[in-house]
C-alpha positions in Angstrom: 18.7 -46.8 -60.6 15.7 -48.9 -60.1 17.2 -49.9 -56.7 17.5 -46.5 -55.8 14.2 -45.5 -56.6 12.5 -48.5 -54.7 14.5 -47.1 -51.7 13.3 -43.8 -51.6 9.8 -44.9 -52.1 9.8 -47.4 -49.3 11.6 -44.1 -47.4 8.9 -42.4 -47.9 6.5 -45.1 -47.4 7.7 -45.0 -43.8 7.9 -41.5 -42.7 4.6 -41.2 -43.8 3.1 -44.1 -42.2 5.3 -42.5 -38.9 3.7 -39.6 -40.1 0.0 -40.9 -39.6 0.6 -43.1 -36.4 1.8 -39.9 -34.7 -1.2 -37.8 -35.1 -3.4 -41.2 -35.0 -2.4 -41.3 -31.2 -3.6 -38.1 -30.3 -0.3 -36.1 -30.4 -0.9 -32.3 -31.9 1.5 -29.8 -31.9 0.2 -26.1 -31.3 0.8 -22.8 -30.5 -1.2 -20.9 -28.3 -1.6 -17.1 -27.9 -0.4 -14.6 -30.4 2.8 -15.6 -30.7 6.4 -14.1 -30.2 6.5 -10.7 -31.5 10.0 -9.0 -32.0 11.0 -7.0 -29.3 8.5 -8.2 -27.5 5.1 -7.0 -26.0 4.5 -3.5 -24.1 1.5 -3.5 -21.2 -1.4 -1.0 -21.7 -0.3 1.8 -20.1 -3.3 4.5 -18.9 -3.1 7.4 -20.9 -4.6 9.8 -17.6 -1.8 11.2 -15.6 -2.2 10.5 -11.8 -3.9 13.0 -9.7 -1.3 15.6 -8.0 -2.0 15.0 -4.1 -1.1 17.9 -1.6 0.0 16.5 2.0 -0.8 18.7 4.9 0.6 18.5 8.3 -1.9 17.0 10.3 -3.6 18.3 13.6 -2.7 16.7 17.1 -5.7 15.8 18.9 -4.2 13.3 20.9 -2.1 13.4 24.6 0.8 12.5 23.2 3.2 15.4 21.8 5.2 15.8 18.7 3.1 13.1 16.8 2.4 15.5 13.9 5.4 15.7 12.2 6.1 12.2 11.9 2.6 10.7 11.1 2.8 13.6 8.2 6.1 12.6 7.2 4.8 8.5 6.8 1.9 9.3 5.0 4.0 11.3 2.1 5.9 8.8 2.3 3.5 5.9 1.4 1.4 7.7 -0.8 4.0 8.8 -2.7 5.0 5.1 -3.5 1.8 3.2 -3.4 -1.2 5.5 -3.8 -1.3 6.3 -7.3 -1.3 9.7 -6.4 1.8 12.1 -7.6 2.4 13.9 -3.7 4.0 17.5 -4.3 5.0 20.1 -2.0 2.5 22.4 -0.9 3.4 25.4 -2.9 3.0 23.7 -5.8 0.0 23.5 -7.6 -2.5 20.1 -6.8 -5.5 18.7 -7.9 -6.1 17.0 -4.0 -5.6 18.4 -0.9 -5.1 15.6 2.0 -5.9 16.5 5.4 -6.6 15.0 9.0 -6.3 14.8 12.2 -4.9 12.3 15.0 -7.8 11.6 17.0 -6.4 9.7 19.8 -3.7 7.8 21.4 -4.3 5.1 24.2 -1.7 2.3 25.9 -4.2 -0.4 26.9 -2.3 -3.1 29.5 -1.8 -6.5 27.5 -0.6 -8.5 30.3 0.5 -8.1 33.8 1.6 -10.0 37.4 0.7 -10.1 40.4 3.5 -10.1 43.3 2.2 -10.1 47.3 3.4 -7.6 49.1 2.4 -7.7 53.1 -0.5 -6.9 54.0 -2.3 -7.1 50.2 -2.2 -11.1 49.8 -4.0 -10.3 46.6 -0.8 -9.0 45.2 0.1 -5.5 43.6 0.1 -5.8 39.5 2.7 -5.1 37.5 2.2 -4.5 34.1 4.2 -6.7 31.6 3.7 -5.6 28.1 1.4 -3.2 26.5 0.3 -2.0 23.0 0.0 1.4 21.6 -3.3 2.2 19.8 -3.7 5.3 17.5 -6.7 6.1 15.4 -6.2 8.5 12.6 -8.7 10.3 10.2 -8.1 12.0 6.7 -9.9 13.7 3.8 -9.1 14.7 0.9 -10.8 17.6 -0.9 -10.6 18.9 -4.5 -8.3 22.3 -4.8 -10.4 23.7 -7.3 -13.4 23.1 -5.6 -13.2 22.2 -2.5 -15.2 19.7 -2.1 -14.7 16.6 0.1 -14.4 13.7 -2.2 -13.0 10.8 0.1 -12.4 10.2 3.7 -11.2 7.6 6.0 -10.6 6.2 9.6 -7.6 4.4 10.0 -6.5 2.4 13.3 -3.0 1.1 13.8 -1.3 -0.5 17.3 1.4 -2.0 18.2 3.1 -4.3 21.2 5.7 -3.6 23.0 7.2 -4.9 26.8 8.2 -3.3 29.8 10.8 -3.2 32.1 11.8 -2.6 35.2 13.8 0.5 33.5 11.6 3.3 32.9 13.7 5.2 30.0 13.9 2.1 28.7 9.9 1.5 28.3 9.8 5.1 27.1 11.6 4.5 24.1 9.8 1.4 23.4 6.8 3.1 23.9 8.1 5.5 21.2 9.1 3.0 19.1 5.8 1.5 19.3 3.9 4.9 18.4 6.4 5.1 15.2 5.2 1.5 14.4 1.4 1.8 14.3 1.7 5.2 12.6 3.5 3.7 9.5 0.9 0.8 10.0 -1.9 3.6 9.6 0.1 5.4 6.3 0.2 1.8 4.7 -3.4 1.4 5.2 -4.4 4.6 4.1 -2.5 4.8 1.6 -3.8 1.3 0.0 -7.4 2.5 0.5 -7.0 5.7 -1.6 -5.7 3.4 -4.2 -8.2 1.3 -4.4 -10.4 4.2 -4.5 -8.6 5.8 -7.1 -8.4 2.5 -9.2 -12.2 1.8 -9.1 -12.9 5.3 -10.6 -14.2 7.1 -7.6 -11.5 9.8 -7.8 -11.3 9.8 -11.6 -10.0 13.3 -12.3 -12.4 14.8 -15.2 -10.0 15.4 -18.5 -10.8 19.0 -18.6 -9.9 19.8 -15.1 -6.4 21.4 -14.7 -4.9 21.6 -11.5 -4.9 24.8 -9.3 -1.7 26.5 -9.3 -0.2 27.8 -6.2 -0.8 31.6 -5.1 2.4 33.6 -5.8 4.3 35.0 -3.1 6.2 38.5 -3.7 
């Protein structure tokens, strides 16, 4: 018995001489934060619904034709997945009305050769690749109100080469124009959400959103 008792107090002895050696050398265990929850933790989640954004076709103010359509078509599309704006149809009712136009198209040379023909030692140039450049601007008005509460200039190009085929550079060209326009939606479309997070298009909590007029 005595035996026994000896060994548990020399046991004890030692875990608690282990004991203070450990935290004597500068080990600490901690936990930091607020600790695990059950289920887990939820993020804050904004309590104001995002603003209901109409999309209207824009106007063509450039040379080339049947940009409209597809410019429109982008900037639904990227607004409606990373403005923070809710895009609905037109004939439903909106707190925002987007609108714009496309200012202007150009297809500046980016490089080119020169080839002598006789009688021009100089050489004739021939142009080897080119970039679209399309400048876009938008607004975007209250419905209830109709006052202009943001607006922006947007600019988007793209390269492309060319060919001795001339169909060929056409739908590169296209391809090209299709490019810097979903360039310009991107941009746009970031910008309002910027806007929209830094409060400047904070929708006051008694407005209500404009419903459409009815059609018989």
């Amino acid at each position: 018995m005595v035996v026994k008792k000896r060994a548990t107090l020399v046991l004890s002895l030692i875990i608690g001489m282990a004991t203070l050696a450990l935290f004597g050398c500068g080990y600490q265990f901690r936990v930091e934060g607020a600790g695990p929850t059950i289920g887990g933790t939820t993020a804050k989640v904004s309590d104001v619904p995002p603003p209901r954004l109409v999309i209207r076709t824009l106007e063509n103010k450039s040379f080339e034709p049947n940009l409209e359509t597809r410019y429109t078509n982008y900037l639904r599309r990227e607004f409606s997945s990373g403005s923070g704006a809710q895009v609905v149809p037109d004939s439903e009712a909106a707190d925002l009305i987007l609108s714009g136009q496309i200012l202007s198209v150009s297809v500046p040379t980016l490089s080119f050769s020169l080839t002598p023909t006789p009688g021009n030692p100089t050489g004739s140039a021939t142009t080897m690749e080119s970039r679209t450049e399309v400048t876009v601007m938008v607004k975007v008005e209250e419905t209830r109100t109709k006052k202009q509460v943001w607006s922006q200039i947007a600019k988007g190009s793209s390269e492309f080469y060319i060919t001795p085929d001339l169909q060929f550079n056409r739908a590169l060209q296209n391809r090209a124009l299709e490019q810097a326009g979903r360039f310009v939606a991107e941009d746009l479309a970031s910008r309002f959400l910027l806007q929209l997070e830094s409060g400047g298009l904070k929708k006051p909590a008694s407005a209500e959103p404009v419903s459409a007029p009815e059609t018989k």
